[in-house]
C-alpha positions in Angstrom: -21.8 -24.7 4.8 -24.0 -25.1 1.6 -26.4 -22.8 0.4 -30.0 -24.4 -0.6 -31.6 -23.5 -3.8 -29.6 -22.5 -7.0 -32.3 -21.8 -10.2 -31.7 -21.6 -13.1 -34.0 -19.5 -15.7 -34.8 -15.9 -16.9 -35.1 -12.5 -15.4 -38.0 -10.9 -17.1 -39.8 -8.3 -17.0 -43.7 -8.7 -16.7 -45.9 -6.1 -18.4 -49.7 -6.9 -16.8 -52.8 -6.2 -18.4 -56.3 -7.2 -15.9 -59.2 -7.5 -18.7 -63.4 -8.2 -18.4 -62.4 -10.9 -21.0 -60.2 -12.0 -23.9 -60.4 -10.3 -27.3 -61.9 -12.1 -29.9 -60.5 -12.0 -33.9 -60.3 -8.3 -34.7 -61.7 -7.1 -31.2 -60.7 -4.3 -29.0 -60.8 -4.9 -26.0 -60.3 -1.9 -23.1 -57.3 -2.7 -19.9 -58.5 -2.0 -17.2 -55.6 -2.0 -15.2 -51.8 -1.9 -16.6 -48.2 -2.3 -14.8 -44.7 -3.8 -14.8 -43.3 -5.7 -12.1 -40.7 -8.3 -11.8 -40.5 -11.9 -13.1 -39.0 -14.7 -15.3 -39.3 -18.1 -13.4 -35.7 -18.3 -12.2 -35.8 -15.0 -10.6 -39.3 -16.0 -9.4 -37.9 -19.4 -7.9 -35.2 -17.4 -6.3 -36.8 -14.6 -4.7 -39.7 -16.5 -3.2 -37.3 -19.1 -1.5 -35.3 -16.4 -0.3 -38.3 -15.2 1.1 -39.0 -18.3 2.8 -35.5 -18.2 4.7 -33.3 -20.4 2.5 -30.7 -19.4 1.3 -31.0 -19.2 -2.8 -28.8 -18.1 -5.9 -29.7 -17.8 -9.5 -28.0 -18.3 -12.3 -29.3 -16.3 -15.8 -28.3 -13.6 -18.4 -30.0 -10.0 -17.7 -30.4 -7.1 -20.1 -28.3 -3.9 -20.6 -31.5 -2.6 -18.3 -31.1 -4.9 -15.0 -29.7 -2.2 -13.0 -31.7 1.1 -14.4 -35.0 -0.8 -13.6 -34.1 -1.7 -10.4 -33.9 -5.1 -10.7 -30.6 -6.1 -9.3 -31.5 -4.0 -6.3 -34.1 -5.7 -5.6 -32.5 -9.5 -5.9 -30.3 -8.1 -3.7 -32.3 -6.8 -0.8 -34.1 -9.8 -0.8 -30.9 -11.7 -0.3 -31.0 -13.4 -3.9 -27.2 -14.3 -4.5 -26.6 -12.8 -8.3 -23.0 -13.6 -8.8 -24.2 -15.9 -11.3 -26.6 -13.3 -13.4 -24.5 -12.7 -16.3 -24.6 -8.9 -17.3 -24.4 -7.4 -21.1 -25.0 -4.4 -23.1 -26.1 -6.0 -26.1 -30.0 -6.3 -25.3 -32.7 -5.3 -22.7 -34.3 -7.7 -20.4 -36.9 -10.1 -21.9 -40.6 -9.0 -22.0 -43.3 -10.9 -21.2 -46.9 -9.6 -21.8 -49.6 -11.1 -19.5 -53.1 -10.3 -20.6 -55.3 -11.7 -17.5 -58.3 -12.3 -16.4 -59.8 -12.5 -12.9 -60.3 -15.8 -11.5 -59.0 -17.2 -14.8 -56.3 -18.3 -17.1 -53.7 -15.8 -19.0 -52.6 -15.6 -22.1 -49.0 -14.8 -22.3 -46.5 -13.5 -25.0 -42.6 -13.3 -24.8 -40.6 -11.3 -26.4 -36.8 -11.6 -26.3 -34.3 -10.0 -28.3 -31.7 -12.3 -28.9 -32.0 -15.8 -28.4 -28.5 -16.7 -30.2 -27.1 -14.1 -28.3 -28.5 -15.3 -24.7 -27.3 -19.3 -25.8 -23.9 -17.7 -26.7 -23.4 -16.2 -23.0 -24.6 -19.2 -21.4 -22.2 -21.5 -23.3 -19.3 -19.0 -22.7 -20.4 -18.7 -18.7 -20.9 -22.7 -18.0 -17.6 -22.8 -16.2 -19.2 -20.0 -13.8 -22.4 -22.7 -13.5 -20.6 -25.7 -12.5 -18.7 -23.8 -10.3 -21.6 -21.7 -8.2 -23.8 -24.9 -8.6 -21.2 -26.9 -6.3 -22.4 -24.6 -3.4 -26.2 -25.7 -3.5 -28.2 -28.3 -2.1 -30.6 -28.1 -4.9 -30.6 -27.0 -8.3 -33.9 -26.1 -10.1 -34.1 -25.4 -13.6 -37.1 -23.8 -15.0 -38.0 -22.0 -18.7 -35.1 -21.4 -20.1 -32.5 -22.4 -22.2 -32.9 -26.4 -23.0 -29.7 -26.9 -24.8 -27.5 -25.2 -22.3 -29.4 -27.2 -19.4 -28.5 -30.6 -21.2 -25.0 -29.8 -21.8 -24.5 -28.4 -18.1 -25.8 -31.8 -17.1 -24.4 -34.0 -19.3 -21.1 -32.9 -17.8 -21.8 -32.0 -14.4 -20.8 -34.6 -11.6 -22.4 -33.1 -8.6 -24.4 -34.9 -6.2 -27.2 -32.2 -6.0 -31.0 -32.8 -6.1 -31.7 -31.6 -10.0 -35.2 -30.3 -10.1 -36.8 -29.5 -13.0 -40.1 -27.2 -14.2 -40.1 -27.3 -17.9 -43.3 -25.2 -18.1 -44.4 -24.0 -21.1 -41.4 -25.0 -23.3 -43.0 -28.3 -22.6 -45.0 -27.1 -26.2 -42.8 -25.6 -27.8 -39.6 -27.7 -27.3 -41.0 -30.7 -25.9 -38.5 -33.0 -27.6 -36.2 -30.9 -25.5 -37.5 -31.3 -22.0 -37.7 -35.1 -23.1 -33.8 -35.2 -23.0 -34.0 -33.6 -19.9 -36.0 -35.6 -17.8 -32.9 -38.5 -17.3 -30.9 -36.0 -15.5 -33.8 -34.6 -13.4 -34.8 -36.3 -9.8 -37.9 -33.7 -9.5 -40.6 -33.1 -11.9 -43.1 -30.3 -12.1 -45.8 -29.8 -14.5 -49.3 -28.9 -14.9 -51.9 -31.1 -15.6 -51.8 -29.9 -19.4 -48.0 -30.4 -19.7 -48.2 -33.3 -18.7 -50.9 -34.0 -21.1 -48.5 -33.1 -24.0 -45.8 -35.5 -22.5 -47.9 -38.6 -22.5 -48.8 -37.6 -26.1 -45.1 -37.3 -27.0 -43.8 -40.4 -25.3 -47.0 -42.5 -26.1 -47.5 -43.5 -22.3 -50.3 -44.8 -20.9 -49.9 -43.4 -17.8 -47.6 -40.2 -16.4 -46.2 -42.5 -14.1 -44.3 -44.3 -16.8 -41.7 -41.8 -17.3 -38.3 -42.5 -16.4 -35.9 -40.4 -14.8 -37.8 -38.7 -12.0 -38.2 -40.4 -8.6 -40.6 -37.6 -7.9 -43.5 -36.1 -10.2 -45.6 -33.3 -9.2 -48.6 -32.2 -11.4 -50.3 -29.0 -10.0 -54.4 -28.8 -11.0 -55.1 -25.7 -10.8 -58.2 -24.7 -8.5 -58.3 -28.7 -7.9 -54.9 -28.6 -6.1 -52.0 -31.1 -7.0 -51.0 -34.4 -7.7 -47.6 -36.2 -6.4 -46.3 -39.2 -7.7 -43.5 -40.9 -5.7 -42.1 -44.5 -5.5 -45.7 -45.8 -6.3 -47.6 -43.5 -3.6 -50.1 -40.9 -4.8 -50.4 -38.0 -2.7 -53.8 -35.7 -3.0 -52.8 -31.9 -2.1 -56.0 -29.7 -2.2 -55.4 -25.9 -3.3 -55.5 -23.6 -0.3 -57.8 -21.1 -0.1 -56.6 -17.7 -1.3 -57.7 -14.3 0.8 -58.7 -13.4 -3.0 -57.8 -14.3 -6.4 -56.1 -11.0 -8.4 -53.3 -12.8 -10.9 -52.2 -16.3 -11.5 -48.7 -15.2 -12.6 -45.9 -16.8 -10.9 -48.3 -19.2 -8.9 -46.2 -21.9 -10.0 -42.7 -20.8 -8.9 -43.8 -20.0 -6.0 -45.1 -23.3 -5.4 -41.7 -24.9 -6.6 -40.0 -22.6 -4.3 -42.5 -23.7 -1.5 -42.0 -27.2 -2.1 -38.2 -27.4 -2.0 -37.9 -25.6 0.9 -40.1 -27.7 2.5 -37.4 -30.8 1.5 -34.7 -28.5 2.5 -35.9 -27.9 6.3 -36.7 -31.9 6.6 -40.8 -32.0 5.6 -42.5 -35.8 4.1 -43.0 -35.8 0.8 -47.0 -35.2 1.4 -46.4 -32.3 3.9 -44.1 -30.5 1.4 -46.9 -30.6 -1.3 -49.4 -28.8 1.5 -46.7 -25.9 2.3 -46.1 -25.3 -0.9 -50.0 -24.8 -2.1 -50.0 -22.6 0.7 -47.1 -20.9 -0.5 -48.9 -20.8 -4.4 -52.0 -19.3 -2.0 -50.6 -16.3 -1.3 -48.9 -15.2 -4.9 -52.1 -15.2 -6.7 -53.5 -12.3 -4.3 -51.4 -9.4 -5.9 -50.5 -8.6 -9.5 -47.4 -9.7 -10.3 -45.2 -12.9 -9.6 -43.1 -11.2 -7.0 -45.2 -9.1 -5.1 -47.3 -10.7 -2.6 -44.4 -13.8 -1.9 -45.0 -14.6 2.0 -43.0 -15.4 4.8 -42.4 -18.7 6.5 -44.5 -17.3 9.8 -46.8 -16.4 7.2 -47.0 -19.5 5.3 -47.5 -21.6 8.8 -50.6 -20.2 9.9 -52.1 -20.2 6.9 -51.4 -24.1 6.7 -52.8 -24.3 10.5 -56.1 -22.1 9.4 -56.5 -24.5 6.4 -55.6 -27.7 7.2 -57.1 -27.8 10.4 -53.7 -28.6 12.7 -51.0 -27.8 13.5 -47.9 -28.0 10.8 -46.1 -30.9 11.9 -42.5 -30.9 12.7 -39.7 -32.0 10.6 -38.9 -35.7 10.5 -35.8 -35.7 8.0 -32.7 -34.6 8.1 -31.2 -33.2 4.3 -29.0 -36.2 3.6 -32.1 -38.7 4.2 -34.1 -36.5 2.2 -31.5 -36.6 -0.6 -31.1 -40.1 -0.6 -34.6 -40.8 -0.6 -35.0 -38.7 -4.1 -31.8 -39.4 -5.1 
């Protein structure tokens, strides 16, 4: 039997700083709170599927640092399959550096330190890919390495649904995620991605790109958008207990959504679970840390929505030829 969700991305690790407000030009401004936790949006992807009850995998290159910062044991005791994290002792995990404000937008910086080097373990591992990728349903690729996503699928002959979140490489490769979105059958973006695709492609409308059967824009605060086979779908954002930190709002939401495919939800009800699965992430700092459950994730839906969540009504090979 198949396993569900295979992503493809980084393992990073999150350094999280809460500020009153932004610094200005030569301003100092005091943290008022500071930690690490776990992230990169294929390990995000993963962890909050597995969560969810699917069964997910992730494929990605760690740092010398993934096991002394307890990384891998934590993939693994939530069930993430990591035979496809590619170990080395040549560099540390990426760092990302979140400076965050409540109830608004962060500004993020990366820090990796060896691109060349991560592209040259990728290339050397795509046998590994292609062969862990033929045990999944689905396989989501997220920020990561654009090059090695186009040659993967320029030579892969699966039948898998290809999902793709470009994020914010979607500025600074976008000519990159433009190759990619031939290959892909799902696209997420925000509204401001999206944006700087229309710009690119000089569309009129979001709805002229080809490739995708399936385009999902999330809104932020005003919810999300989906676009399939000339259906517009309204999803509202679900009401958070509180709002702490934004980070990894949108992974979880991916993950929410494809599981939502995977256990036979319409298009329209997988676009409610998974802003109820986004609902829950942005109550904790940290991408990982407040993931829910799927008993978790259904009577939030019933609270919110105002019914009960409605039973499946596809079975995966409908729902894979429907997108497909």
């Amino acid at each position: 039997m198949k396993r569900d969700i295979l992503a493809f991305g980084s393992i990073v690790i999150d350094n999280l700083m809460i500020v009153d407000k932004f610094a200005a030009l030569n301003e100092t401004v005091p943290v008022k709170k500071y930690r690490y936790t776990y992230g990169g949006a294929g390990a995000n992807v993963a962890v909050a599927a597995t969560r969810l009850g699917v069964k997910s995998g992730l494929f990605a290159v760690s740092g010398y640092d993934f096991k002394k910062m307890n990384y891998e044991k934590c993939l693994t005791e939530q069930g993430v399959d990591v035979r496809g994290v590619i170990r080395t002792t040549e560099f540390p995990m990426a760092r990302s550096f979140i400076l965050s404000k409540e109830e608004s937008e962060d500004q993020i910086l990366y820090y990796y330190e060896s691109k060349k080097a991560v592209a040259r373990l990728l290339f050397h591992n795509i046998h590994l890919a292609e062969s862990l990728a033929k045990e999944y349903k689905i396989l989501h690729f997220s920020t990561g390495h654009f090059k090695f996503y186009r040659r993967f699928l320029k030579k892969y002959k699966g039948k898998q649904l290809i999902s793709f979140d470009p994020g914010q490489e979607t500025f600074s490769y976008p000519y990159r995620v433009i190759r990619l979105l031939k290959y892909c059958h799902l696209l997420f973006m925000n509204n401001h991605e999206a944006k700087r695709i229309k710009e690119i492609l000089k569309l009129k409308s979001i709805r002229e790109i080809k490739g995708p059967l399936l385009i999902c824009i999330s809104l932020g605060a005003q919810g999300s958008i989906i676009l399939f086979k000339g259906q517009v779908f309204r999803i509202p954002a679900v009401k958070s207990s509180r709002v702490v930190d934004p980070t990894g709002a949108g992974d979880s939401h991916r993950a929410g959504f494809l599981t939502a495919l995977l256990k036979g939800y319409d298009i329209e009800t997988a676009g409610r679970i998974a802003s109820t699965v986004a609902s829950f992430t942005i109550e904790a700092e940290g991408a990982q840390t407040s993931l829910p459950t799927w008993d978790k994730v259904v009577r939030r839906y019933e609270h919110f929505f105002k019914e009960p969540l409605p039973e499946p009504s596809k079975s995966w090979e409908e729902t894979l030829k429907s997108l497909s």
